[in-house]
PDB file of N, CA, C and O in Angstrom, chain B, residues numbered from 101:
ATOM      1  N   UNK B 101      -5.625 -12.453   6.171  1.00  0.00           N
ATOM      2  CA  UNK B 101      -4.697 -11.399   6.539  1.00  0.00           C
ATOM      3  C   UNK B 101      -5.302 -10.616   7.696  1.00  0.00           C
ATOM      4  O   UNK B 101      -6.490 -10.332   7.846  1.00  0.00           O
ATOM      5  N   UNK B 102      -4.420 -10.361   8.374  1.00  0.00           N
ATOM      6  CA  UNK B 102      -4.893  -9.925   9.898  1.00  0.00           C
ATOM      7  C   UNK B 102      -4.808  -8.371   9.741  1.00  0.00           C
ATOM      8  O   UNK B 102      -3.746  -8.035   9.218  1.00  0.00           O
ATOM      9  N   UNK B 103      -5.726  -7.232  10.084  1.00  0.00           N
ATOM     10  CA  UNK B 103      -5.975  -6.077  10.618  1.00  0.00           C
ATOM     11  C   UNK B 103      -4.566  -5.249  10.723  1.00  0.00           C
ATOM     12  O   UNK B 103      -4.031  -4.336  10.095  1.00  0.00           O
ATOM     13  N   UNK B 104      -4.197  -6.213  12.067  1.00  0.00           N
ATOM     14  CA  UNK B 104      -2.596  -5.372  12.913  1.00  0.00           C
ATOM     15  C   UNK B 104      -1.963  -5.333  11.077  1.00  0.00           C
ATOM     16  O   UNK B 104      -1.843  -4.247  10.509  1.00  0.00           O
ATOM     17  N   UNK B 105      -1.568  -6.867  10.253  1.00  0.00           N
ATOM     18  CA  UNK B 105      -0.424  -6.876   9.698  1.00  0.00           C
ATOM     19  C   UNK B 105      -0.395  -5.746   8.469  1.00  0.00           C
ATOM     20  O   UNK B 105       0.585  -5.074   8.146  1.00  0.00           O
ATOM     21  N   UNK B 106      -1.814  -5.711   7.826  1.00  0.00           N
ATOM     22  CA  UNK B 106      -2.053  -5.053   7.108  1.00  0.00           C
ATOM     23  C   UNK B 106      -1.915  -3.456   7.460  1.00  0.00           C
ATOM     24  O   UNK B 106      -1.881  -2.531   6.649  1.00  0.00           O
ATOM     25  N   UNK B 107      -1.859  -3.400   8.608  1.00  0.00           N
ATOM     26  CA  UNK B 107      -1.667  -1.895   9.401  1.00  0.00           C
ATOM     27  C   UNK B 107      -0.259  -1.604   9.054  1.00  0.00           C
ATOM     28  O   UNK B 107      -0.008  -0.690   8.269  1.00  0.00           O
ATOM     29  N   UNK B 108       0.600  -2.264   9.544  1.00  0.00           N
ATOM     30  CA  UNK B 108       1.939  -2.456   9.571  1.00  0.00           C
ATOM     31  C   UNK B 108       2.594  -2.346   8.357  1.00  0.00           C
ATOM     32  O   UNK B 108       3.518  -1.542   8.241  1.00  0.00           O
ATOM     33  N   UNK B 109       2.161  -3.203   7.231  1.00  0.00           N
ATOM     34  CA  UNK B 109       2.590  -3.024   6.014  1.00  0.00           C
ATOM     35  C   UNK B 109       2.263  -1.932   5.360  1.00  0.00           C
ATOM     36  O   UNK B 109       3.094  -1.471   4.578  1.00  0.00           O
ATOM     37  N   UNK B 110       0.768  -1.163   5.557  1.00  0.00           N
ATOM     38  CA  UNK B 110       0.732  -0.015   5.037  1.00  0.00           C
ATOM     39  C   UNK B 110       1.620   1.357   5.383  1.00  0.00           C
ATOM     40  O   UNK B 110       2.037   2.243   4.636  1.00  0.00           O
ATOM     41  N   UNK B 111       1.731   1.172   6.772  1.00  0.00           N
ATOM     42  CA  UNK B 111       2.323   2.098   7.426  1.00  0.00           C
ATOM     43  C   UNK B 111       4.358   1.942   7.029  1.00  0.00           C
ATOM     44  O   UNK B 111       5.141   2.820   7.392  1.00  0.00           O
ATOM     45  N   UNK B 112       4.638   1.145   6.549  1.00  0.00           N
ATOM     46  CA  UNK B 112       5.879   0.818   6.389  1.00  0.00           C
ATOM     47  C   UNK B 112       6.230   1.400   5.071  1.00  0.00           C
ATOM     48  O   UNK B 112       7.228   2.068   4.799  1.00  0.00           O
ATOM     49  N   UNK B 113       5.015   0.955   4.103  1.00  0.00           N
ATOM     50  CA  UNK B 113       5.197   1.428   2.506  1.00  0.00           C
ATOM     51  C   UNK B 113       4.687   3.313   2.571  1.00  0.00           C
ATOM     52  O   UNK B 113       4.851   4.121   1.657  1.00  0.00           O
ATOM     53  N   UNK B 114       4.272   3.494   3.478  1.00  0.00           N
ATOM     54  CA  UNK B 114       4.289   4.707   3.540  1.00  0.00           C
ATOM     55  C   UNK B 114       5.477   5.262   3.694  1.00  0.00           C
ATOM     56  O   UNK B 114       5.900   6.044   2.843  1.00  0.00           O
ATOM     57  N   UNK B 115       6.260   4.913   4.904  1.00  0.00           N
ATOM     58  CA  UNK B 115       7.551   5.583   5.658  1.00  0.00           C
ATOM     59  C   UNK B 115       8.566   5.759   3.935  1.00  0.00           C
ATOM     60  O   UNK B 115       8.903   6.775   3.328  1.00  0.00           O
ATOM     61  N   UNK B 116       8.762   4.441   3.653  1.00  0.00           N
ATOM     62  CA  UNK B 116       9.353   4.116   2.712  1.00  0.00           C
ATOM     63  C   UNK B 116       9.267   4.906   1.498  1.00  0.00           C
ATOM     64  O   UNK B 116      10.348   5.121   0.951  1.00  0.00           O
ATOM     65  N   UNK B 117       8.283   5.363   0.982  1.00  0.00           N
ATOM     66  CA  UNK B 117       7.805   5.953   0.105  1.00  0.00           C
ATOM     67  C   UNK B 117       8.565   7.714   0.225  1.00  0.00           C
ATOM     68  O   UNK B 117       9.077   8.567  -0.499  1.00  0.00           O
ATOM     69  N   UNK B 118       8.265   7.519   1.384  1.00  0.00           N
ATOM     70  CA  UNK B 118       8.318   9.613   2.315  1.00  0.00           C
ATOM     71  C   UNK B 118      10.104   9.389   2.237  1.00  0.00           C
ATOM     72  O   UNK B 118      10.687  10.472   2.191  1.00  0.00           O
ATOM     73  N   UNK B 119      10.729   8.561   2.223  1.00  0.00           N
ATOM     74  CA  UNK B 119      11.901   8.515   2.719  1.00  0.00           C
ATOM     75  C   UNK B 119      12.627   8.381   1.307  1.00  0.00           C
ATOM     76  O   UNK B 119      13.682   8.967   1.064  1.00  0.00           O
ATOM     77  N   UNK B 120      12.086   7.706   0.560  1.00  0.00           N
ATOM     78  CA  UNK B 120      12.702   7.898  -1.324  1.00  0.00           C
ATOM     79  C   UNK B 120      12.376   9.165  -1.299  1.00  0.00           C
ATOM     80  O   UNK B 120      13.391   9.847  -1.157  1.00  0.00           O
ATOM     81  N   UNK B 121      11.545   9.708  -1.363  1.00  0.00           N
ATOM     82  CA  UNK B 121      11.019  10.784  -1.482  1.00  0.00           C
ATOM     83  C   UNK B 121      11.949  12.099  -1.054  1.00  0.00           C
ATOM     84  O   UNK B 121      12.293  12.987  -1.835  1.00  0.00           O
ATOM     85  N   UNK B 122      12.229  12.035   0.155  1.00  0.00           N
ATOM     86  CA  UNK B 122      13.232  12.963   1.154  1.00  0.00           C
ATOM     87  C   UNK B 122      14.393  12.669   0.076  1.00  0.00           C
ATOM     88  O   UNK B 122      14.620  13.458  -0.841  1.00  0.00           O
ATOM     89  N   UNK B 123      14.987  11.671   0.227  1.00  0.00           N
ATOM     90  CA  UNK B 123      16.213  11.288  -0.744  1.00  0.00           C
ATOM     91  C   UNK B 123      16.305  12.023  -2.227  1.00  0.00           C
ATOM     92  O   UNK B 123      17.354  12.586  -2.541  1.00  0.00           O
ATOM     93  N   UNK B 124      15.179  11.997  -3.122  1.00  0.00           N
ATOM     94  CA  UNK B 124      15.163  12.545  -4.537  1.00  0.00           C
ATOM     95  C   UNK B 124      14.968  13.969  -3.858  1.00  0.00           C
ATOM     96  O   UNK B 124      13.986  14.381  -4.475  1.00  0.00           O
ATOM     97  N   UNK B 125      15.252  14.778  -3.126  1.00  0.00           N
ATOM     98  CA  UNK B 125      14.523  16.194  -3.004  1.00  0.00           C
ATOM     99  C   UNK B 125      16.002  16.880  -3.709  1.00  0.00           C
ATOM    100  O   UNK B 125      15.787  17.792  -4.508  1.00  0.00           O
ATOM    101  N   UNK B 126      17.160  16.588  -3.523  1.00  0.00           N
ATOM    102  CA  UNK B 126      18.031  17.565  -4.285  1.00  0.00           C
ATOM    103  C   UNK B 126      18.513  16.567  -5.593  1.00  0.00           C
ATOM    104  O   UNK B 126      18.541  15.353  -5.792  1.00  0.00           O
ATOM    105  N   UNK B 127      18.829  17.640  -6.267  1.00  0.00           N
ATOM    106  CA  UNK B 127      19.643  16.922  -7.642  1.00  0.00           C
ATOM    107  C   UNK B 127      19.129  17.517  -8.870  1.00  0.00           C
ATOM    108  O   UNK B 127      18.577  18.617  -8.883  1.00  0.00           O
ATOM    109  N   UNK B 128      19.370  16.544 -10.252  1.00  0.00           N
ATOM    110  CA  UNK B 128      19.006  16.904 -11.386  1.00  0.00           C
ATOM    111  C   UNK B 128      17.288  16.812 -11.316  1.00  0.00           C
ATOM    112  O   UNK B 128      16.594  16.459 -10.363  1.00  0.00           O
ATOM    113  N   UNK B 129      16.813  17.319 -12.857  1.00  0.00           N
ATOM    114  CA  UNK B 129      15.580  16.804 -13.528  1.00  0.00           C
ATOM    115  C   UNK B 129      15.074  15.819 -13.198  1.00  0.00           C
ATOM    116  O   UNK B 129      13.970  15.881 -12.656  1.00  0.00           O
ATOM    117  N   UNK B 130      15.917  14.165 -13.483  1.00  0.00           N
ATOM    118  CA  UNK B 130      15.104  13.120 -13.250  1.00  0.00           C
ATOM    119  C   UNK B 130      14.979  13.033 -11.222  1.00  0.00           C
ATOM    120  O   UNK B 130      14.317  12.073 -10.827  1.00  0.00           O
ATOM    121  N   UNK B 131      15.329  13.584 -10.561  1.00  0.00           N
ATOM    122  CA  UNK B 131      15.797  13.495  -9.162  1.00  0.00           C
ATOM    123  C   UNK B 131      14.492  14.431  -8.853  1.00  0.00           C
ATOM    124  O   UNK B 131      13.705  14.039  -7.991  1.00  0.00           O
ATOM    125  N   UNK B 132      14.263  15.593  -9.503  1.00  0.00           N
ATOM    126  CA  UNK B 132      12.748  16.656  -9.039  1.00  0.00           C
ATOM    127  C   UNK B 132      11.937  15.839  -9.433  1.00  0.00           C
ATOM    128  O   UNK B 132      11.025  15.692  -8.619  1.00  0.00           O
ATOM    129  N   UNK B 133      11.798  14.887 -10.823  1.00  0.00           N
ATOM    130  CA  UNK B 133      10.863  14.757 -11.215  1.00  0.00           C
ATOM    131  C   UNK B 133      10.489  13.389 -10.366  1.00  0.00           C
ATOM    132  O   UNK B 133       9.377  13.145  -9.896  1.00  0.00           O
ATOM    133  N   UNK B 134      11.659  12.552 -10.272  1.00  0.00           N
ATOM    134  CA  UNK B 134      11.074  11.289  -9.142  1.00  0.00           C
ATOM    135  C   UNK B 134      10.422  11.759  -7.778  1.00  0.00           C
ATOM    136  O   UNK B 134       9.605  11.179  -7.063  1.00  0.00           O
ATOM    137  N   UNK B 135      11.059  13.034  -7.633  1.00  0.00           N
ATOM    138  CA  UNK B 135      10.447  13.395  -6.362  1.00  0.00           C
ATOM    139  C   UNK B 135       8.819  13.863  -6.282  1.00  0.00           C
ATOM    140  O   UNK B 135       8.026  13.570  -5.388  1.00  0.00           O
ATOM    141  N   UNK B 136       8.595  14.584  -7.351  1.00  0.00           N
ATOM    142  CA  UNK B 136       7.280  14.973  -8.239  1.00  0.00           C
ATOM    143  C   UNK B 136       6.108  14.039  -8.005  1.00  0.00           C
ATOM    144  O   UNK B 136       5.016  14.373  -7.545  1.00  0.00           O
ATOM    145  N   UNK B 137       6.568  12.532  -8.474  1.00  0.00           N
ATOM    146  CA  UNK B 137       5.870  11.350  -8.601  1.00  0.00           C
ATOM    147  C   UNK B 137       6.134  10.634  -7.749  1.00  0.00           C
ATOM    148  O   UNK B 137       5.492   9.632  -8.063  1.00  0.00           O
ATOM    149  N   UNK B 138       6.738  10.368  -6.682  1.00  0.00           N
ATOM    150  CA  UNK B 138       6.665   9.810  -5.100  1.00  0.00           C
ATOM    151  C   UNK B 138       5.771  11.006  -4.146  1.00  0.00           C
ATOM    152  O   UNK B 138       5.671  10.857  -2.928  1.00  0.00           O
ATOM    153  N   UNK B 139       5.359  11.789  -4.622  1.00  0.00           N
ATOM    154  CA  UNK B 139       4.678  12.944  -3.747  1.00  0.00           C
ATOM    155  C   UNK B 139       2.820  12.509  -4.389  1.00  0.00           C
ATOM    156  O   UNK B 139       1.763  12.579  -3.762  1.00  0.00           O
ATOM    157  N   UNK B 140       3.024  12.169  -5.532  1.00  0.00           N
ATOM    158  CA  UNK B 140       1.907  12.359  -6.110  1.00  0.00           C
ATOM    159  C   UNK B 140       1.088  10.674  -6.018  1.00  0.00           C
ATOM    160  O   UNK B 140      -0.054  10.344  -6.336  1.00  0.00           O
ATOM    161  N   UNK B 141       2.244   9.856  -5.441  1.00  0.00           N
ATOM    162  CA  UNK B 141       1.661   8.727  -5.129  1.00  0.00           C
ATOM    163  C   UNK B 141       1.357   8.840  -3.847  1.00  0.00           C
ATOM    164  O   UNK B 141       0.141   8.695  -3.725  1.00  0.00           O
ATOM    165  N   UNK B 142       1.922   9.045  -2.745  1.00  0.00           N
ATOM    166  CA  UNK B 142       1.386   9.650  -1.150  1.00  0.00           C
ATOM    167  C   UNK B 142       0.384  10.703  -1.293  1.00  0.00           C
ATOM    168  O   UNK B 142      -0.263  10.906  -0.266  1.00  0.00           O
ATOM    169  N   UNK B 143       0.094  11.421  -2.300  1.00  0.00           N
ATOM    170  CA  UNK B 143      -1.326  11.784  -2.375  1.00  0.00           C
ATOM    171  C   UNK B 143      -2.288  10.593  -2.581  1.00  0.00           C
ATOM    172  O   UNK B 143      -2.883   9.976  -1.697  1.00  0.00           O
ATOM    173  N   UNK B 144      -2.321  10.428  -3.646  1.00  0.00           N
ATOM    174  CA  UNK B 144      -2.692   9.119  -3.941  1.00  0.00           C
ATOM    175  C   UNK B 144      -3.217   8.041  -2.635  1.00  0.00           C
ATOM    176  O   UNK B 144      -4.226   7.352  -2.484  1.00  0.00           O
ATOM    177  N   UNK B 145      -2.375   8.208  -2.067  1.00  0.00           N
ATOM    178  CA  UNK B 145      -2.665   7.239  -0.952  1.00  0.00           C
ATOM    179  C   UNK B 145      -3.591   8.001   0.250  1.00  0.00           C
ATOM    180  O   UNK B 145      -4.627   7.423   0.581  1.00  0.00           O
ATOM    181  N   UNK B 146      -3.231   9.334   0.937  1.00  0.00           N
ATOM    182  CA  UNK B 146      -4.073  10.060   0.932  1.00  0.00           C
ATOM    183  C   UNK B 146      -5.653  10.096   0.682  1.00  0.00           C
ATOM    184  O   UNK B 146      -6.700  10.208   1.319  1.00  0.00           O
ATOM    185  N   UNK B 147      -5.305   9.973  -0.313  1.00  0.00           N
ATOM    186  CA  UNK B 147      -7.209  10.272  -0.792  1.00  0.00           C
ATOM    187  C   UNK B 147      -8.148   9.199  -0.630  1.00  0.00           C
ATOM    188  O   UNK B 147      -9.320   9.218  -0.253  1.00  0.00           O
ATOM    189  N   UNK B 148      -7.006   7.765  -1.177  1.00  0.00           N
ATOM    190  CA  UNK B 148      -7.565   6.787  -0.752  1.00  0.00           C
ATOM    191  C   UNK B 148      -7.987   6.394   1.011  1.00  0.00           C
ATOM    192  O   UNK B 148      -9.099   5.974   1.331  1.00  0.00           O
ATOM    193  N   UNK B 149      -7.100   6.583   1.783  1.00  0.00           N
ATOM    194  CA  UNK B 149      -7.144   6.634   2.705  1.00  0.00           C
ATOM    195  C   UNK B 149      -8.695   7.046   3.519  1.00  0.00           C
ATOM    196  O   UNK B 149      -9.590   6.477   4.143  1.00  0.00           O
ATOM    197  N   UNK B 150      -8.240   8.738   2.931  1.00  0.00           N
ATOM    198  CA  UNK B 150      -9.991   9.340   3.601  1.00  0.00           C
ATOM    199  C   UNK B 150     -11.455   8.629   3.011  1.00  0.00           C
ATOM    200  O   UNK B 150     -12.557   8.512   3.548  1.00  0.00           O
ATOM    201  N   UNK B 151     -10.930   8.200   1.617  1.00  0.00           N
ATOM    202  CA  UNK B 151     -12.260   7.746   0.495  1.00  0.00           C
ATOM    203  C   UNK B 151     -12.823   6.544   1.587  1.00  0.00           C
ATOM    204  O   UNK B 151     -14.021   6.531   1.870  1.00  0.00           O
ATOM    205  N   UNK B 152     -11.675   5.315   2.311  1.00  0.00           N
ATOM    206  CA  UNK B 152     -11.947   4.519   2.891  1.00  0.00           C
ATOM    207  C   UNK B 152     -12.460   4.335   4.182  1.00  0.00           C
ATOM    208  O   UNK B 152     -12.868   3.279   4.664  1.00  0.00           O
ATOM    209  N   UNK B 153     -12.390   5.810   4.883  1.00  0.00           N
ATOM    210  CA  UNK B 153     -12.576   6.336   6.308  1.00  0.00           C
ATOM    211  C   UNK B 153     -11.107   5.945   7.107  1.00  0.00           C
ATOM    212  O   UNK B 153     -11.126   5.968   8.338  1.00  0.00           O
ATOM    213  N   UNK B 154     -10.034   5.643   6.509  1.00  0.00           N
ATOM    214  CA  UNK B 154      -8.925   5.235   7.410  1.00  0.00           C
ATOM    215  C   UNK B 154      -7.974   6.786   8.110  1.00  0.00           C
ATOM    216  O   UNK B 154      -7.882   7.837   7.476  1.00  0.00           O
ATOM    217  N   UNK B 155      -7.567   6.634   9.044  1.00  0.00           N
ATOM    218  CA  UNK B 155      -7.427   7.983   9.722  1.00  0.00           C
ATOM    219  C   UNK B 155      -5.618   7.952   9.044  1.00  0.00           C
ATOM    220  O   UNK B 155      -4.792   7.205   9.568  1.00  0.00           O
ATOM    221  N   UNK B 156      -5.265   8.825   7.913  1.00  0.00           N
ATOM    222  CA  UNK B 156      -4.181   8.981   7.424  1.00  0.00           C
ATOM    223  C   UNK B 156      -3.337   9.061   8.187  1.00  0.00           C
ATOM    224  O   UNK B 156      -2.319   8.610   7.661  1.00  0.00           O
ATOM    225  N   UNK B 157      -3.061   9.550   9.652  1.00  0.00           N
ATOM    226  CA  UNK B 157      -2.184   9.628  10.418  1.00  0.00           C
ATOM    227  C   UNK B 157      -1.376   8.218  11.265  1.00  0.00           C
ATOM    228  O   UNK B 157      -0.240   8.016  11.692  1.00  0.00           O
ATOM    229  N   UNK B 158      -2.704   7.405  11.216  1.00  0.00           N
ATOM    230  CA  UNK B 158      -2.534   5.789  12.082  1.00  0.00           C
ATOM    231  C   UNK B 158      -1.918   5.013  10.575  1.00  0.00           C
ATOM    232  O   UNK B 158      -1.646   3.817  10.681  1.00  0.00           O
ATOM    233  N   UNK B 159      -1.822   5.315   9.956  1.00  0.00           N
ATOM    234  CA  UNK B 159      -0.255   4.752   8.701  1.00  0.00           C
ATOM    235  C   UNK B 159       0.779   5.669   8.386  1.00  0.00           C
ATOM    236  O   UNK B 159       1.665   5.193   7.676  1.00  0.00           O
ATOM    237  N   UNK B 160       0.888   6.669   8.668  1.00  0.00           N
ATOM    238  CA  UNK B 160       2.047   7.464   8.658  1.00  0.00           C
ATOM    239  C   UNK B 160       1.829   8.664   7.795  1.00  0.00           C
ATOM    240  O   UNK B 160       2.740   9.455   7.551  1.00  0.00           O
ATOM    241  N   UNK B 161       0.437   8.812   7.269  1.00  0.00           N
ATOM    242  CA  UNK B 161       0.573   9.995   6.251  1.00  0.00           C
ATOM    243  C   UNK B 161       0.440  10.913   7.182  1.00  0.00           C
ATOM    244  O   UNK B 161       0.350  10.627   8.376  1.00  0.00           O
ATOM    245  N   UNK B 162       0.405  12.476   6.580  1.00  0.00           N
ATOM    246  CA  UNK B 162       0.053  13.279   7.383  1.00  0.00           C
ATOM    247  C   UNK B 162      -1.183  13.818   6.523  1.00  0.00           C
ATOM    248  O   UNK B 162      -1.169  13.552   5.322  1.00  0.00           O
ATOM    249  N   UNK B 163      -2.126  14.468   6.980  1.00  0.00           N
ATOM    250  CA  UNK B 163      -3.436  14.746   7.301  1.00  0.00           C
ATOM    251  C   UNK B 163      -3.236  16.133   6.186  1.00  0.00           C
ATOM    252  O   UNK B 163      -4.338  16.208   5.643  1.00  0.00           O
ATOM    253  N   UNK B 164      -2.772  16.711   5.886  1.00  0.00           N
ATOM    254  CA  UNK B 164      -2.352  17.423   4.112  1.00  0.00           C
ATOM    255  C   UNK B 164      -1.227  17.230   3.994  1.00  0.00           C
ATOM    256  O   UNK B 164      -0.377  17.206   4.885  1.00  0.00           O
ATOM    257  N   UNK B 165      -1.057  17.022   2.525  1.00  0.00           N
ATOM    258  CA  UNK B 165       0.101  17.246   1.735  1.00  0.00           C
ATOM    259  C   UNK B 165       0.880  18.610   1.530  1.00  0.00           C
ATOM    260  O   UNK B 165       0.301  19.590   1.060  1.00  0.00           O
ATOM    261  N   UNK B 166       1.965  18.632   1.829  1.00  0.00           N
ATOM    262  CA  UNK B 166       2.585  19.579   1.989  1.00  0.00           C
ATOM    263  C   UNK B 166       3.401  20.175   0.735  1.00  0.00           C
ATOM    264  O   UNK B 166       4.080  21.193   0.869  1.00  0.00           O
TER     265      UNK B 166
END
């Protein structure tokens, strides 16, 4: 597996993630709470990110969680 593709795919499951995410922000209980736990997995990724030295921004996270 090549560098670029693995770049690409991370950076995609990121967008993807932020974008369910945006989507669950209004609604019921289960709609806060999916939103709750799509936030808490982009942390997640986050931490991993810095743990690995990868610069969170060159996959799409942003540099804190908001």
């Amino acid at each position: 597996m090549s560098a670029d593709l693995l770049k690409d795919w991370s950076t995609e499951l990121v967008r993807l993630i932020d974008e369910d995410k945006s989507d669950a922000a209004a609604g019921d209980d289960f709609a806060k709470g999916r939103k709750f736990g799509l936030g808490e997995a982009l942390s997640l990724l986050q931490q991993e990110a810095r743990a690995f030295g990868i610069d969170a921004a060159s996959i799409g996270l942003p540099r804190r969680m908001a």
